[in-house]
N, C-alpha and C positions, 0 to 999 in steps of 0.2 A: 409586491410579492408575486413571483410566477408560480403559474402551475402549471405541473409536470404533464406532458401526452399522452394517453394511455396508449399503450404498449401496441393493442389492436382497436382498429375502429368501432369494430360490435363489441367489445368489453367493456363490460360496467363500470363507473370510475367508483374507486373505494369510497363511501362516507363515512365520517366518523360517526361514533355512536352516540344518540342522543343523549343517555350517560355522561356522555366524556364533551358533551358540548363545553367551551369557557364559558360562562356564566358572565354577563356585561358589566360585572359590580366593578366598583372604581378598585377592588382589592386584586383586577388580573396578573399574574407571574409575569413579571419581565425576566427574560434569560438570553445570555450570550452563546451564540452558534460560530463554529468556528468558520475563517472565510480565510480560505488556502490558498488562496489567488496573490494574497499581499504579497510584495517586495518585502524584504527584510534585509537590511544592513548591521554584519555580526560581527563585528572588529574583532578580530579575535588570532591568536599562535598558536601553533603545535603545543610548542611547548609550555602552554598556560593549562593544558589538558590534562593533565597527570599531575598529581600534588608533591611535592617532594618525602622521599621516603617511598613512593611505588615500588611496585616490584621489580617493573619492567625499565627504570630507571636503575635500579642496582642493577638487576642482570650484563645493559648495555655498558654501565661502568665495569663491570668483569672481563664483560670481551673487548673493549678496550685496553684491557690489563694482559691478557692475553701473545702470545708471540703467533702471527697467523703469517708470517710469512711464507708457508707452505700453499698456503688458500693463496697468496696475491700472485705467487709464480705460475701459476697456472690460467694466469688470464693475458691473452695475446695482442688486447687493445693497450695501445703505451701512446704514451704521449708524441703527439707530433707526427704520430702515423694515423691509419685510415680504419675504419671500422667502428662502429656500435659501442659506446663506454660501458663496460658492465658492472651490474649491482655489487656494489662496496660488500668486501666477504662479511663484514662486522654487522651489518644490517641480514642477512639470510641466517648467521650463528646465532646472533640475537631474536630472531623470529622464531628457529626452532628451539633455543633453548627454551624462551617464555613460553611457547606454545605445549611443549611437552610438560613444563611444571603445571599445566594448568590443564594438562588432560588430553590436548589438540593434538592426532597424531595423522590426518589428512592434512596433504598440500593443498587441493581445491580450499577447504574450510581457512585454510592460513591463508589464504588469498582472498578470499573475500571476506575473510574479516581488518584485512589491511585497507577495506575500503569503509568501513563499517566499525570495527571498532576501535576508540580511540587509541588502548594501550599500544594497540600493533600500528596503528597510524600514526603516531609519536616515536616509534621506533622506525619506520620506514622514512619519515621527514620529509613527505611529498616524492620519493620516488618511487615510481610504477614497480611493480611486482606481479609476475603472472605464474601460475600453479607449477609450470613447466620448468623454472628457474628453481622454486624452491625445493619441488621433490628431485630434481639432478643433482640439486647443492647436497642433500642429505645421500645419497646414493653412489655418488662419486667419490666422496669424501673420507670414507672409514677410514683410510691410513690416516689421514692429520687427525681425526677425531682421538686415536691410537695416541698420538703424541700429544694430544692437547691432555689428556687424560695421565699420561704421565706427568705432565706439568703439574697438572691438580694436585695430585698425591705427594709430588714431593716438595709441592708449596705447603701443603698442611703437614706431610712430616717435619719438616723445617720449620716453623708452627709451634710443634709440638702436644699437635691435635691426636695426627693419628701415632699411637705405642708402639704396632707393629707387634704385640709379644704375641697375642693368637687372633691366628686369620679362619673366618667360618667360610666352607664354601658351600653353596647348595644351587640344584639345578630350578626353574621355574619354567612349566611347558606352557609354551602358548601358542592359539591356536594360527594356524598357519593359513594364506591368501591361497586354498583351494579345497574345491569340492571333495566331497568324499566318494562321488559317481566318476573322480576323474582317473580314478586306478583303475589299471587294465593288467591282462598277464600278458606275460610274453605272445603270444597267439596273437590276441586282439592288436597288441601292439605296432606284430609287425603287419598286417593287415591295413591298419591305421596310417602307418608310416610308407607305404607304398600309395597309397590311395592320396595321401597330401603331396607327394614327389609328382603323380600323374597328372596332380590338380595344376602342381605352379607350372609344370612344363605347358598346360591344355591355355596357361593363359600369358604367357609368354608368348607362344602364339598366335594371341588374340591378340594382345599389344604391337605385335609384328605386323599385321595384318591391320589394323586400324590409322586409317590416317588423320583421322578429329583431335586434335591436339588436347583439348578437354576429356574427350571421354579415352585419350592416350594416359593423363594426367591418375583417372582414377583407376585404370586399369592395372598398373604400376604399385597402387596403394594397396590392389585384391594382391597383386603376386606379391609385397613385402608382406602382407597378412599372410596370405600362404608359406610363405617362407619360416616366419618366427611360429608358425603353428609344427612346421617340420621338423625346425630344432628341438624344438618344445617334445614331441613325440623322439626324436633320435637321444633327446639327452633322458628320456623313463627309459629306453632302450638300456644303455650306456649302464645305467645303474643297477639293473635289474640284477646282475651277479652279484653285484654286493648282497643287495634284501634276499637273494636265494639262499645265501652262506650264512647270514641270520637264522632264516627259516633252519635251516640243517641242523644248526646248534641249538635250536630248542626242540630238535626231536622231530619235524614235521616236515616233507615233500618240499623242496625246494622250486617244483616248476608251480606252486601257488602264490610265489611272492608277486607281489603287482605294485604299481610304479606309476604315478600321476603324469598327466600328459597336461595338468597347468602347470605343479610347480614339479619337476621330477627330484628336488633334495627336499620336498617334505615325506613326511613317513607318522603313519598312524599309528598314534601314540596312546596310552590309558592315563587319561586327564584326571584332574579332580577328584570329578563327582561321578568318576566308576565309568561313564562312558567313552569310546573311543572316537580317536576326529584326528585328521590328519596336523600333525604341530612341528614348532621347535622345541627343543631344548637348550633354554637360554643360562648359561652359567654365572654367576655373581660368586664372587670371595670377597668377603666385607671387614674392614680391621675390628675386632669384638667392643673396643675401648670405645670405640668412633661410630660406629656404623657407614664408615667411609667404603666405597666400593675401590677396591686395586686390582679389581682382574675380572677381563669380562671373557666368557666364548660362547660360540654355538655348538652343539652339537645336533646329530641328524638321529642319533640314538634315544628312544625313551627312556635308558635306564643310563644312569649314573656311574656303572662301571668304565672304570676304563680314564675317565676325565679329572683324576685329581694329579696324576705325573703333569701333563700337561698346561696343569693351572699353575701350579707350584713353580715350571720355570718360565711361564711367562709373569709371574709376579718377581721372580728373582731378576728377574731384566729387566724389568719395568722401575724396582724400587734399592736395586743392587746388595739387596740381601735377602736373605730368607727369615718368617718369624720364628718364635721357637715352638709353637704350637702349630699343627692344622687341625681345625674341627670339621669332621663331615658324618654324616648320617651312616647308617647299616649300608645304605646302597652303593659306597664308593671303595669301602676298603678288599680290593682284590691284591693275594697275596703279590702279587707284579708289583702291581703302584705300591704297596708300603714299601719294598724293595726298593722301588726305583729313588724315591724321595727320603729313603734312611738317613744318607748321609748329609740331607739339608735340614730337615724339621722333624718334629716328633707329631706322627699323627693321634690324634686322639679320637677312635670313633669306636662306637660299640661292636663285642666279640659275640659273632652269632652260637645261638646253645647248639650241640651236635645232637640231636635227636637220635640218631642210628647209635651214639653212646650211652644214653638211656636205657634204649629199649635192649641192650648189650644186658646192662650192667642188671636191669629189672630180670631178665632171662636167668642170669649166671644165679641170684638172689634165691631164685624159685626152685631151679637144680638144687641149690644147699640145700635146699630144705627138707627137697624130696630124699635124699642122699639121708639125711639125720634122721628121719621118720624110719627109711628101710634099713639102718643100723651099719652106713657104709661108714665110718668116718673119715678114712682114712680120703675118701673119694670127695665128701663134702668138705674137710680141711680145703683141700686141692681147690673147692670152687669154692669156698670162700674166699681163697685167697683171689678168686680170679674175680671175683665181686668189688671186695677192697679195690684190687687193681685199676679197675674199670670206674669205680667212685671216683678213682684220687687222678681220671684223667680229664679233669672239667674244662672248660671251654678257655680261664685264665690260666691253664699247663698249657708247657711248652709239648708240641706238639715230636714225635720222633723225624717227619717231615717237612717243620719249619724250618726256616731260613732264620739266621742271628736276629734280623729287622723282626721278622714275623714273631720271631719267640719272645722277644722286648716287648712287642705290641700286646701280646695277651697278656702278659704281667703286671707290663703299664697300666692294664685298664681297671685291675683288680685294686688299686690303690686307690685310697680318697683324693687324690693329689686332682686325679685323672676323673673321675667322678663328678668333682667340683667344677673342673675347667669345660667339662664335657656341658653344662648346664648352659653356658654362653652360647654355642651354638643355636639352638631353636631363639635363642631372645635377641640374636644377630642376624642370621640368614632368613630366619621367617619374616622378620621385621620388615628388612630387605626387601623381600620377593613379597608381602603387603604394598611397602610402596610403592612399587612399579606396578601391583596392579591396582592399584588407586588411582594413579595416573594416568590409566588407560591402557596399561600392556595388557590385550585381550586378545585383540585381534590382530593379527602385522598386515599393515598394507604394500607390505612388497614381498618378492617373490625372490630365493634365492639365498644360499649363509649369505653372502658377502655384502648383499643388501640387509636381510636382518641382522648380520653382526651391527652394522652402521648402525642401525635402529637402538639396539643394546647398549652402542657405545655413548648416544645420544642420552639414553634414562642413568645412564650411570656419571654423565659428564653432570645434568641437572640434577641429580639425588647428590653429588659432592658440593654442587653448589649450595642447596640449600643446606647442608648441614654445616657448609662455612658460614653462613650466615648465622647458623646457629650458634655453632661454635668460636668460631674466630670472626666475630664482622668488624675488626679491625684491619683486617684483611681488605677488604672491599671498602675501606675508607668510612665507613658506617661507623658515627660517632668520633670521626678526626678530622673528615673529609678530606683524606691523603690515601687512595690504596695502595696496597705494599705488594698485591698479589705477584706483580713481575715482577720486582725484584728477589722477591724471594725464591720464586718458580727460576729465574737464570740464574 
C-alpha cells in the first residue's frame, strides 16, 4: 500500500485518531475499494439498451410512419456526388419529438445526452449529432412540421379519435428569450442603431487594414456580431409603430412604446402570476372529445382579441371542415370575429354584463321613486316605464346595434344548450395549455414567431402523439405489431 505526498513539505501529515485506530484482533473489516484502472470487456448493442415497449422505440416507430419527404428534399448530398452525408431527418424528428415529451427543450442538452443517455443513444444508433444540427433541424423546419401536423389530425380523424363536433381554443403566454432591460424608446433606439452602423463600418476597416490572416479571421466574426446586433436594433426600430398604435388605443402617449433590441417581436405581456415580462402568446385549439390539438398560432399580442377568425380558418384548411361549435373565453369574442366565423361554426363564449345598463336602469328606478313620493304620476309612469325598458335590455337581448351573428350569439348563450357545451372549454384548453407547461413550455429558447411557431408546432406534434397512444395504440402498431399510422394519414 502507497502513501500519498503531502501536498507541502512543512505540512503535517494527517494521523488517524487514536479512537479510530483498527484494533489487531483477528475480527479486522475486509472491504472492497474500487480500482478504475481495470480493462473491461462489455459485449454489448444499441439495441439491447432499451427494453421493448420504450417510449423512444414507439416514438422512432411513429416517425418512421410518417411521410418526411419534405425533410429529405432539402438535403443537397445524393448519392454518387461529393460532400458530407447528412443526419438521416428520422433520427433529428425522433430526437425532438422524445426530447419535448420528456421536458428537453435545449439543443446543447439533446446533444449531450445523445452521448450520455441511452434512450437518445439508441435512437441516434452511433451517428454523431452536434447541437448545431439539431437546433437548425427544429428552426428551419415549421412549414413540414405544419404538414406533418395535418397528417396527425387527419390520421386520428380517420381513426375516429378526434369528433370534431366542438373545438376549445385558448391562448397560453410564455415567456420570451429576452430581457426585460432590452426595451428602449424610439430615442434611445435610434441613438443605439447609429452607434452599431459606426461600430461595423470602424471595423471593417480594421479588417481592411490587417494583413494576419488569423487575427483577419476574427475580425470578420466582430463585424458579423456587429452586424446581427444592427438588425437586431433596425428590426425594435421597424416595429416600434405598431406598439405606438397599441399604446394610442388604450388611451396612452404613443411615443412610450419601446421595442427590444434582442428579440424586437416579443412584447411585454401580464403573465400568470400578475407580473409583467416580455412573452408570446402561443395559441392551441384542441378537439373537446380528444384533447387532440388541430390548430396552432403565435401571436405578438397579450390579449386574445382578434385570434379566433384566424384559428377558425386555419383549422378549416388543415382538417377541411369546420366544427360545429367554437369554445373560447370572455377574451376572444369581439363583435368582428363572431361576424367573421358565422357562417362556419357557432361560437360559444361568454356575453360580457353592460355595467353602464345597470347603473342606467338603477338611475331611471330611483327617479320613479322620487316622481311617486312628489305626487307626479303621470312623470313617474313615464319612468317606470323607462326602468322596465332598461331591465328588459340584458346582456342575452339583442342589442339595436347588433349584427344578425352578434344577436344569435347573445341568445345562444342564454340557453342550457350553450351553458352545457360552454363547460368543455376550461376541461379542454386548460388541460391543454397544463400540458405543454409540464413539458417545459416556460421558457422559449429561440427568438422570433417563426422560430417559436416551430417550437409550438413541435409540443403540439408530441401532445397528438401521445394521446394516440392513448387513444388509438393501434395505430402505432402497439399490441399488433403492424402500424397503420401512414396508411391512414395518405
Amino acid at each position: 500500500m502507497t502513501t500519498s505526498q503531502p501536498l507541502f513539505d512543512d505540512a503535517p501529515i494527517p494521523q488517524r485518531p487514536a479512537d479510530r485506530e483498527p484494533k489487531p484482533a483477528a475480527g479486522r473489516a475486509r472491504v472492497l475499494y474500487p480500482n478504475r484502472g481495470q480493462i473491461e470487456l462489455r459485449p454489448s448493442d444499441l439495441e439491447s439498451l432499451l427494453p421493448e415497449g420504450h417510449r423512444a422505440r414507439i416514438i422512432w416507430g411513429y416517425v418512421l410512419g410518417q411521410d418526411l419527404r419534405a425533410l429529405y428534399a432539402g438535403i443537397k448530398a445524393v448519392e454518387g456526388g461529393v460532400g458530407r452525408a447528412a443526419i438521416a431527418p428520422e433520427i433529428l424528428y425522433t430526437l425532438w419529438l422524445y426530447a419535448t415529451v420528456e421536458g428537453i427543450g435545449s439543443a446543447r442538452k439533446i446533444a449531450r445526452l445523445t452521448q450520455q443517455d441511452d434512450a437518445f443513444r439508441w435512437i441516434c444508433g452511433g451517428v454523431q449529432v452536434n447541437y448545431h444540427s439539431v437546433a437548425d433541424f427544429r428552426s428551419e423546419q415549421g412549414g413540414v412540421f405544419e404538414g406533418l401536423l395535418t397528417d396527425s389530425v387527419t390520421c386520428l380523424m380517420a381513426a375516429g379519435v378526434v369528433k370534431f363536433k366542438s373545438v376549445a381554443q385558448d391562448g397560453v403566454r410564455v415567456r420570451a428569450s429576452a430581457g426585460a432591460g432590452s426595451f428602449r424608446r424610439e430615442e434611445k433606439l435610434l441613438g443605439l442603431h447609429a452607434a452599431a452602423k459606426a461600430r461595423i463600418d470602424a471595423l471593417r476597416q480594421e479588417l481592411g487594414d490587417d494583413p494576419g490572416a488569423q487575427t483577419r479571421r476574427k475580425q470578420a466574426a466582430r463585424v458579423r456580431a456587429a452586424q446581427e446586433r444592427e438588425a437586431r436594433i433596425a428590426a425594435a426600430l421597424a416595429r416600434l409603430p405598431e406598439l405606438a398604435a397599441i399604446k394610442q388605443r388604450q388611451g396612452k402617449k404613443g411615443d412610450a412604446a419601446r421595442a427590444s433590441t434582442t428579440d424586437a417581436e416579443a412584447t411585454v405581456m401580464k403573465m400568470g402570476d400578475g407580473g409583467f415580462r416580455p412573452a408570446y402568446n402561443i395559441e392551441f385549439a384542441s378537439d373537446t372529445a380528444s384533447q387532440v390539438i388541430v390548430g396552432v398560432d403565435v401571436a405578438t399580442s397579450g390579449s386574445d382579441m382578434g385570434q379566433m377568425a384566424p384559428m377558425v380558418n386555419q383549422v378549416i384548411e388543415r382538417c377541411g371542415c369546420a366544427p360545429q361549435n367554437w369554445l373560447v373565453d370572455g377574451g376572444f369574442p369581439a363583435h368582428d370575429q363572431i361576424d367573421a366565423v358565422a357562417e362556419q361554426t357557432r361560437v360559444i363564449a361568454p356575453v360580457p354584463k353592460p355595467k353602464a345598463k345597470d347603473k342606467a336602469k338603477d338611475k331611471a328606478k330611483d327617479k320613479a321613486k322620487d316622481k311617486t313620493k312628489d305626487g307626479d304620476d303621470g312623470g313617474a309612469e313615464g319612468l317606470r316605464d323607462e326602468a322596465s325598458a332598461a331591465q328588459g335590455t340584458g346582456e342575452h337581448q339583442r342589442k339595436p346595434a347588433d349584427s344578425a351573428a352578434v344577436g344569435d350569439w347573445r341568445e345562444r348563450m342564454a340557453t342550457e344548450e350553450a351553458k352545457t357545451l360552454y363547460k368543455d372549454r376550461a376541461a379542454t384548453a386548460e388541460c391543454v395549455n397544463a400540458q405543454a407547461r409540464n413539458r417545459n413550455l416556460v421558457l422559449l429558447p429561440v427568438r422570433g414567431v417563426k422560430k417559436v411557431k416551430a417550437v409550438a408546432l413541435l409540443y403540439a406534434l408530441a401532445h397528438n402523439l401521445m394521446r394516440m397512444i392513448s387513444l388509438a395504440p393501434e395505430l402505432l402498431g402497439i399490441g399488433t405489431g403492424t402500424p397503420k399510422i401512414y396508411e391512414m394519414a395518405g
